[in-house]
N, C-alpha and C positions, 0 to 999 in steps of 0.2 A: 793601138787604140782601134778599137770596131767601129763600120759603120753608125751612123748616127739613127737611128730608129723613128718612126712615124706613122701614123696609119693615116688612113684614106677619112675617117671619121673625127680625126685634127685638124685638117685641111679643111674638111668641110664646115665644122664650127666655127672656125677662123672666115671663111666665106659668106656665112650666116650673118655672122655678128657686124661683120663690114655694111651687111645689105641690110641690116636693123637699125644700122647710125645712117642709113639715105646714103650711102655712097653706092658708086658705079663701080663696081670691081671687073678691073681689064685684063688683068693674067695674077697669077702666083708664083713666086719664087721660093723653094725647100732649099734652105743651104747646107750645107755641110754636115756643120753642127746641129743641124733638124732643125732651125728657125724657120718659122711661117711667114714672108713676106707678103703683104699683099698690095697689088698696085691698082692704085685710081686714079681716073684722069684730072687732070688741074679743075678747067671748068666745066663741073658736070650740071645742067640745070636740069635735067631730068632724062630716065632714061631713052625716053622715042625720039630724043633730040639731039643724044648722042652721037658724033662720028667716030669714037674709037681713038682720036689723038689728042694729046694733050697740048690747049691753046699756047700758042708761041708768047713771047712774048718780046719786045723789044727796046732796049733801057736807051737807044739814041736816040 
């Protein structure tokens, strides 16, 4: 089985469209199988307020 195929203009759709539903998009993951992960932080209330990690949270 051949690598899994992707272009640089998949990526970027999928990055677009994250940032059209108001999220804060923190990194992207391509797996294997060419799935487009895309990661955002838990609480994003906008982006100038961002720190880049996602809030902890603590159930004790």
């Amino acid at each position: 089985m051949g690598k899994a195929r992707f272009t640089k203009a998949e990526i970027t759709r999928a990055v677009e469209a994250a940032k059209a539903c108001g999220l804060v998009v923190a990194g992207v993951r391509v797996g294997p199988d060419g799935s487009i992960e895309i990661t955002c932080p838990v609480d994003s209330k906008s982006e100038t307020q961002q720190r880049g990690e996602p809030k902890r949270y603590n159930a004790g």
